[in-house]
C-alpha positions as CSV (number, residue, x, y, z in Angstrom):
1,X,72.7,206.4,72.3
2,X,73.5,210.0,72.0
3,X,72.4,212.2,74.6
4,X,69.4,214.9,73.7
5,X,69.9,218.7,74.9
6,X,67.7,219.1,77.2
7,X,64.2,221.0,76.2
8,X,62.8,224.3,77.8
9,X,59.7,221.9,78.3
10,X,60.9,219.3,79.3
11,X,59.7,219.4,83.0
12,X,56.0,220.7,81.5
13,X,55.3,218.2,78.4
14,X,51.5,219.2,78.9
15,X,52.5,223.2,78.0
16,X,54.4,222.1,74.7
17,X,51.6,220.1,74.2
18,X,49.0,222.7,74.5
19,X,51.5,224.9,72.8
20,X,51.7,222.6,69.6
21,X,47.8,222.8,69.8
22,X,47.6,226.0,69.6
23,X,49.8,226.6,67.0
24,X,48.3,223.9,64.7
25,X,44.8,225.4,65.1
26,X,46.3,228.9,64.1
27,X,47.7,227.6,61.2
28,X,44.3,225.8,60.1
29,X,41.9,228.9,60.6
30,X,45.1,231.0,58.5
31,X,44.9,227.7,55.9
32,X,41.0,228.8,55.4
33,X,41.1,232.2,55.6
34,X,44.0,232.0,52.6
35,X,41.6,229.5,50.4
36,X,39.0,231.3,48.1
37,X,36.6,228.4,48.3
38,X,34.3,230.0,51.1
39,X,33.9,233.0,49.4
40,X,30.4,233.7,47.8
41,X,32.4,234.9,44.2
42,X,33.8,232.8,41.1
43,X,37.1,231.1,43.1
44,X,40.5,231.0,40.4
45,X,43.1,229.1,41.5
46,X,46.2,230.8,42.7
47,X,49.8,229.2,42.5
48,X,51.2,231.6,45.2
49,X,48.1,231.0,47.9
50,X,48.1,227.1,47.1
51,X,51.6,227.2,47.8
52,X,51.8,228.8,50.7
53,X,48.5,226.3,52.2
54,X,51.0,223.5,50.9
55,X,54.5,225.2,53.2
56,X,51.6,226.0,56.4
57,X,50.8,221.8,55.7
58,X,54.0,220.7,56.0
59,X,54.5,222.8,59.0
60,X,51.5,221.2,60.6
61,X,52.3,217.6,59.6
62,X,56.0,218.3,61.1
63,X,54.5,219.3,64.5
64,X,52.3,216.6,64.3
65,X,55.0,214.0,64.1
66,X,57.5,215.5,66.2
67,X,55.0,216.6,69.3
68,X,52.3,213.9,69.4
69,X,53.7,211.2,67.6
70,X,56.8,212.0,69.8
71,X,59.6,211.4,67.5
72,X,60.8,215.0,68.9
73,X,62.3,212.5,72.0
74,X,63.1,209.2,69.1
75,X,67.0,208.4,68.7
76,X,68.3,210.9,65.8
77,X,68.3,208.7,62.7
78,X,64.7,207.8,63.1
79,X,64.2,211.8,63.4
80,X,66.2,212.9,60.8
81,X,64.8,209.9,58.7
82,X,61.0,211.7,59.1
83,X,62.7,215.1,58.5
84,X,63.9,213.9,55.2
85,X,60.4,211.8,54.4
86,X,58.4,214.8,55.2
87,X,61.1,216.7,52.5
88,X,60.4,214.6,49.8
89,X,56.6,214.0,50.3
90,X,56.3,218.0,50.3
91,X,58.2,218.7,47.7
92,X,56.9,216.1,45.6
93,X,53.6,217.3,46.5
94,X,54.5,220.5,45.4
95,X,56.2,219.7,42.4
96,X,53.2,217.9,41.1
97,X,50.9,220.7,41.3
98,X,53.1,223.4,39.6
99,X,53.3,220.8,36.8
């Protein structure tokens, strides 16, 4: 087992915790704000706006699974192996819209 630099929370898990709450909730009320849907007008869809609620996703999925699923503290190949799962789910997500 390889050992982990240690973390600059690492004696406060509850502040990166609270931290990574924060954060995703920012990113969710920026996710609305960006979508037309809750405006009172005709709504077009927009490749650059959907693509940009697609990259704030993925950002919020990768918190997700490193900070409360805790694979942030997991043995490196099972971290890297969700790094490069995430990679390929967003990317395929994104390739299927632009198609």
């Amino acid at each position: 087992m390889t050992a982990q630099p240690p973390s600059m929370f690492a004696h406060r898990p509850e502040r990166l915790t609270s931290l990574t709450w924060l954060v995703l909730v920012v990113i969710t009320v920026l996710a609305w704000w960006l979508s037309p849907g809750h405006a009172d007008r005709y709504v077009e869809p927009s490749i650059p706006i959907t693509c940009l609620v697609i990259a704030l996703s993925a950002v919020k999925a990768r918190l997700i699974i490193s900070n409360f699923m805790e694979v942030r503290t997991a043995p490196l190949w099972l971290r890297r192996a969700t790094d490069a799962w995430q990679a390929l789910l967003w990317v395929s997500v994104l390739v299927i819209y632009l198609w």
